[in-house]
SEKELO-350350 format. One record per residue: residue number from 1; residue in one letter; x, y, z negated of N, C-alpha, C in turn. Coordinates in pm, 1 decimal, padded with zeros to 6 digits, always signed. Last residue first. Example, Ala and Ser with C-alpha at 12.3 -4.5 7.8 and 13.67 -1.06 7.14 Angstrom:
<lumdos>
i / aa / nc1 / nc2 / nc3 / cac1 / cac2 / cac3 / cc1 / cc2 / cc3
2 / S / +01285.0 / -00225.0 / -00708.0 / +01367.0 / -00106.0 / -00714.0 / +01290.0 / +00003.0 / -00787.0
1 / A / +01319.0 / -00569.0 / -00780.0 / +01230.0 / -00450.0 / -00780.0 / +01320.0 / -00330.0 / -00780.0
</lumdos>
This chain:
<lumdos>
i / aa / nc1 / nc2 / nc3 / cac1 / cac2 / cac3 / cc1 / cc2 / cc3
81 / X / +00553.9 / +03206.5 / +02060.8 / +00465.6 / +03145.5 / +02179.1 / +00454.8 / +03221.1 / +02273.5
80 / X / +00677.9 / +03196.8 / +01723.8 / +00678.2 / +03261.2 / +01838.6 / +00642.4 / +03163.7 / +01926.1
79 / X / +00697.9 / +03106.6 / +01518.0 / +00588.6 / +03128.0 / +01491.8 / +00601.6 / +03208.3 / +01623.1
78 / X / +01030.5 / +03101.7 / +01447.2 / +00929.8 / +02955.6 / +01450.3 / +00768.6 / +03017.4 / +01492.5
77 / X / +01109.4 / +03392.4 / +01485.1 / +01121.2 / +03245.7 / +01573.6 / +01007.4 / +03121.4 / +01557.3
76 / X / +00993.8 / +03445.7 / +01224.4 / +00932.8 / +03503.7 / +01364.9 / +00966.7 / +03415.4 / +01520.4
75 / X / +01126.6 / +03309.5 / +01030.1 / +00949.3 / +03304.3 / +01053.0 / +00939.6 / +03340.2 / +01209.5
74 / X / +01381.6 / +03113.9 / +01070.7 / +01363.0 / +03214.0 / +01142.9 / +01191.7 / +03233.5 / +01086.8
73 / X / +01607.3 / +02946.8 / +00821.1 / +01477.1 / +02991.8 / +00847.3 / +01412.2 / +03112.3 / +00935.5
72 / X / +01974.4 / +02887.1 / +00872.4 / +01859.2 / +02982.6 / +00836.5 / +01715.9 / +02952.2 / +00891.4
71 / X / +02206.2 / +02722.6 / +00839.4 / +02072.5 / +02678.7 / +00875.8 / +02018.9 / +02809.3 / +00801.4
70 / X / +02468.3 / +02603.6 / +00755.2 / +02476.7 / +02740.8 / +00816.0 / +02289.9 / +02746.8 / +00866.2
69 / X / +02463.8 / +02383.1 / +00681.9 / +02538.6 / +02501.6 / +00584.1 / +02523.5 / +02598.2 / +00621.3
68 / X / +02158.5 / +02155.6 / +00769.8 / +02274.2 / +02222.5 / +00745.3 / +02297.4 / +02314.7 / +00674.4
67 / X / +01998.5 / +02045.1 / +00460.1 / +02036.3 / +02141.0 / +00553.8 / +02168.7 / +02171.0 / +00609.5
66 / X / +01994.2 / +01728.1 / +00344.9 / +01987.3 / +01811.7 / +00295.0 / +02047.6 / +01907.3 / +00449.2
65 / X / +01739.6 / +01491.6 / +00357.4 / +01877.9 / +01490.9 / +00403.7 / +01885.6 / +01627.8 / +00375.3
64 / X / +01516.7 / +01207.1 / +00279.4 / +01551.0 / +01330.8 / +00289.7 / +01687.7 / +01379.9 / +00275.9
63 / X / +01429.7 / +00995.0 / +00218.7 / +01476.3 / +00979.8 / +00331.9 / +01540.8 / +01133.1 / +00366.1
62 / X / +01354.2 / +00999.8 / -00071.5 / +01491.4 / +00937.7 / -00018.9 / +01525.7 / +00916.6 / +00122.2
61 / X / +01135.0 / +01087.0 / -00041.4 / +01212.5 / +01186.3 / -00087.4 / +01342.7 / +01097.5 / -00071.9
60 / X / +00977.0 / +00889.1 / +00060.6 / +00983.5 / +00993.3 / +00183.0 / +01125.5 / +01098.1 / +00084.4
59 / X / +00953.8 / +00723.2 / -00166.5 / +01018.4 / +00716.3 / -00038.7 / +01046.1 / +00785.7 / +00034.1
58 / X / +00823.9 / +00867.0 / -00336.1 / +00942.5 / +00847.4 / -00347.5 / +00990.8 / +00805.2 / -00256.2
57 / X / +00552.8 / +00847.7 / -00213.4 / +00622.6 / +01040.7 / -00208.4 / +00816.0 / +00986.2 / -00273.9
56 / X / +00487.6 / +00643.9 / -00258.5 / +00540.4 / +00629.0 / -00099.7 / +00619.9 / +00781.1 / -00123.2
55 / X / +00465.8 / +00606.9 / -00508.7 / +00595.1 / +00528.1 / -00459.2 / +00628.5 / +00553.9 / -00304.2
54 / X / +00277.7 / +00772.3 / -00578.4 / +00383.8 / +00803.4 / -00608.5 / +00512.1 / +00727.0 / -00583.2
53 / X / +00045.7 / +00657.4 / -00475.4 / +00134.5 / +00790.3 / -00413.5 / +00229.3 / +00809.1 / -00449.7
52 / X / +00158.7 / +00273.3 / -00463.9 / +00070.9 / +00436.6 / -00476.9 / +00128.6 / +00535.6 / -00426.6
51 / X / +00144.3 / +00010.1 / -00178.7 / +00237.5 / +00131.6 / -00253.8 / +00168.6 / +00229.3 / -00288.3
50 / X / -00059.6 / -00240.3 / -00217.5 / -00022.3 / -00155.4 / -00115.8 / +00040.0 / -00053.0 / -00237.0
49 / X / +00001.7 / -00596.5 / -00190.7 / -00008.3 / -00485.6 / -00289.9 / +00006.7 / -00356.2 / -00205.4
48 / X / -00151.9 / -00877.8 / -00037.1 / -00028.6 / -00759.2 / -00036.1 / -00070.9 / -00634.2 / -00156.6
47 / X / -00253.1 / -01162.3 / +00033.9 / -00232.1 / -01034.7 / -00013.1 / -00095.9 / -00998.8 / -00016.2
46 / X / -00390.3 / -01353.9 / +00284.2 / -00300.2 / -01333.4 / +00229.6 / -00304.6 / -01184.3 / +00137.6
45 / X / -00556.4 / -01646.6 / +00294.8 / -00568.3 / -01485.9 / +00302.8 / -00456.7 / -01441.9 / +00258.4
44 / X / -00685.9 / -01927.9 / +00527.0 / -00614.3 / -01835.6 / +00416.1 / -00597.9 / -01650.9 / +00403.8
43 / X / -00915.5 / -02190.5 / +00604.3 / -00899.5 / -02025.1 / +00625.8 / -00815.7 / -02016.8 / +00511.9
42 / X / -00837.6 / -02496.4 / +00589.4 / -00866.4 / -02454.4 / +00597.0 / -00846.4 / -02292.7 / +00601.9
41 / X / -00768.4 / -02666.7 / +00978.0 / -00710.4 / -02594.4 / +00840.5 / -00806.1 / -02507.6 / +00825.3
40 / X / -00823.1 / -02735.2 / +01247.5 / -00878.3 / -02795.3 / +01136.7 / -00807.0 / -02772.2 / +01009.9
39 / X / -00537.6 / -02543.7 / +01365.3 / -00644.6 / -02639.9 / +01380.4 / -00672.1 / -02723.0 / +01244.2
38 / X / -00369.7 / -02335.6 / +01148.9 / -00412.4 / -02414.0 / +01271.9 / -00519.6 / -02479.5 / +01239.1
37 / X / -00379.4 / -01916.9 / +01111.0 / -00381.8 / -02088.9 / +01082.7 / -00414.4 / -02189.4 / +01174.1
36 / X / -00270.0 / -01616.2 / +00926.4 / -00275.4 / -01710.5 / +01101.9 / -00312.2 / -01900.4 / +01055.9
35 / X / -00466.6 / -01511.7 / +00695.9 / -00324.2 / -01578.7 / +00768.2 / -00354.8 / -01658.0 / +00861.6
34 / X / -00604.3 / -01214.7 / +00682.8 / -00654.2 / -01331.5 / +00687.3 / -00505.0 / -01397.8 / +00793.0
33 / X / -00548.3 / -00982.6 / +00383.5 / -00556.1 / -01008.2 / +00527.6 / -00578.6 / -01171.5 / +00570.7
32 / X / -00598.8 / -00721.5 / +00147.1 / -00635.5 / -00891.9 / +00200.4 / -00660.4 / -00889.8 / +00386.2
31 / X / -00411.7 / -00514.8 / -00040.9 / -00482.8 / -00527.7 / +00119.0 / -00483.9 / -00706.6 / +00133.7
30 / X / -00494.1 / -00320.6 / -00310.3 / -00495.9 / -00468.2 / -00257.1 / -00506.7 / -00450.9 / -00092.7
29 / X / -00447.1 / -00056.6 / -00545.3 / -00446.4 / -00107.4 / -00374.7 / -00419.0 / -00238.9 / -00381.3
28 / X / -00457.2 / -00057.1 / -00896.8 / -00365.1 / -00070.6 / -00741.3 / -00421.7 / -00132.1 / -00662.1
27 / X / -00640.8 / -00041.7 / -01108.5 / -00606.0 / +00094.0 / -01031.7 / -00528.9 / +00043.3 / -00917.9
26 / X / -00429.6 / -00225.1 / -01293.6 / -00569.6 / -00189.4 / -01258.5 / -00488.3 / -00056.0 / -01230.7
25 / X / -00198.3 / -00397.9 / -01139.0 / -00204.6 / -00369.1 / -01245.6 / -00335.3 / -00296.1 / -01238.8
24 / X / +00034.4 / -00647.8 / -01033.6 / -00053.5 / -00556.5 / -00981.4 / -00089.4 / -00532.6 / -01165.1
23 / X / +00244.5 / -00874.7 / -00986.0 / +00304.3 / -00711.3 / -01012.6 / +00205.9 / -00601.6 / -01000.1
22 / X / +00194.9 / -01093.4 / -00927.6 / +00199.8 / -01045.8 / -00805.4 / +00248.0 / -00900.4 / -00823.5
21 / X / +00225.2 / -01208.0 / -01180.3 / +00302.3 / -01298.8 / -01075.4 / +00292.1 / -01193.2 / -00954.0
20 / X / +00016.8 / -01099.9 / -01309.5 / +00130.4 / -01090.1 / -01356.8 / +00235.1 / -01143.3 / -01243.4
19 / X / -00223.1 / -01215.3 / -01162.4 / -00199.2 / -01044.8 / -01198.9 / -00043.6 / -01036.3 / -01211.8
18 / X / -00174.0 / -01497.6 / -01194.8 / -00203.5 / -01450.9 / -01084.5 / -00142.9 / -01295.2 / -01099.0
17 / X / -00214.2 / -01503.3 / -01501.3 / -00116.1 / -01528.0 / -01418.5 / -00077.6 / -01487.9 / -01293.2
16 / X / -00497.7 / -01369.6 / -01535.9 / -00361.7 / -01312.6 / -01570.4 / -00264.9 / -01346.5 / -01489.8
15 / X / -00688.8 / -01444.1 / -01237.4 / -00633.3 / -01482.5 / -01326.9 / -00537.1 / -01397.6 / -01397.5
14 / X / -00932.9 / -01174.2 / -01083.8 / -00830.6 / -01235.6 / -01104.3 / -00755.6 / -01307.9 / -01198.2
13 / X / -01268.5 / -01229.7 / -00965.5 / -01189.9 / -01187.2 / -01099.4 / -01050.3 / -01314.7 / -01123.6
12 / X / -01388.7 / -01054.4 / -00690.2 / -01289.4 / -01184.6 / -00771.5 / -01247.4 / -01122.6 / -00830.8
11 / X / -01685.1 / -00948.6 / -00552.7 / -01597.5 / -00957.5 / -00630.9 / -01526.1 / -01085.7 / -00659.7
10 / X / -01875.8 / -00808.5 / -00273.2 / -01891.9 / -00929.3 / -00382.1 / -01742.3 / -00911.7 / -00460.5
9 / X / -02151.5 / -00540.8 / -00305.1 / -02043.8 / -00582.4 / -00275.5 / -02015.9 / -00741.8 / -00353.2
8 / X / -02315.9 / -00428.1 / -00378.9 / -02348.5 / -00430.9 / -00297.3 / -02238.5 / -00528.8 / -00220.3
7 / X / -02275.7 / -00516.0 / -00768.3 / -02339.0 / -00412.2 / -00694.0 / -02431.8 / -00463.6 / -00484.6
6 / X / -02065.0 / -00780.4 / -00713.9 / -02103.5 / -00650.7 / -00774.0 / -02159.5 / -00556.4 / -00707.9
5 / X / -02122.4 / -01161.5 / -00716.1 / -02174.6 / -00988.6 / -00711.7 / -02175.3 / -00890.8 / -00747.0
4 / X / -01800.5 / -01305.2 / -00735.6 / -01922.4 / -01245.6 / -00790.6 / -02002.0 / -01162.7 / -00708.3
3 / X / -01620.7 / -01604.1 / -00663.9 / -01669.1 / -01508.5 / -00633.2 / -01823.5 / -01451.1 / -00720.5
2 / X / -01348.4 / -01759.0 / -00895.4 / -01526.5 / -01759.1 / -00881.5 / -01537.6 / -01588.6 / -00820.1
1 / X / -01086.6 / -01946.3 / -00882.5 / -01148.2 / -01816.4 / -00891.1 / -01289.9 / -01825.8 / -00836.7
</lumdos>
C-alpha cells in the first residue's frame, strides 16, 4: 500500500482483498491503533472496524428488558425535588 496526500491529510488506498477480508465497506469507521512491540521490531498498527449507528442502537435494543407488570410512570414523582 502506497501512502497519499489528500488535501491536508495523508491517505491509504486499500486493496479489495484487504476490504473484503476485514468486512469494511465505504462510509465505515476505521480505528488504527499502534500494536504493542519489541525491541528492534518494526512499528505495527492494528485495525478495527468501529460499529455504525445502527449496529450499536441494535445493541442497546437487545439489552433491553421489558417492565415490570405492575410499573406505573409517576411524572410528578419523577420530577419531584
Amino acid at each position: 500500500m502506497q501512502v497519499a496526500k489528500w488535501g491536508n491529510s495523508l491517505a491509504v488506498r486499500l486493496p479489495v482483498a484487504l476490504v473484503q477480508e476485514l468486512g469494511i465497506s465505504d462510509g465505515d469507521e476505521l480505528l488504527l491503533q499502534p500494536a504493542p512491540r519489541k525491541a528492534k521490531q518494526p512499528a505495527r498498527v492494528t485495525v478495527v472496524r468501529q460499529p455504525g449507528k445502527l449496529e450499536q442502537l441494535q445493541a442497546v435494543r437487545r439489552l433491553r428488558a421489558p417492565w415490570p407488570a405492575d410499573f406505573a410512570f409517576d411524572r410528578d414523582e419523577a420530577n419531584a425535588r
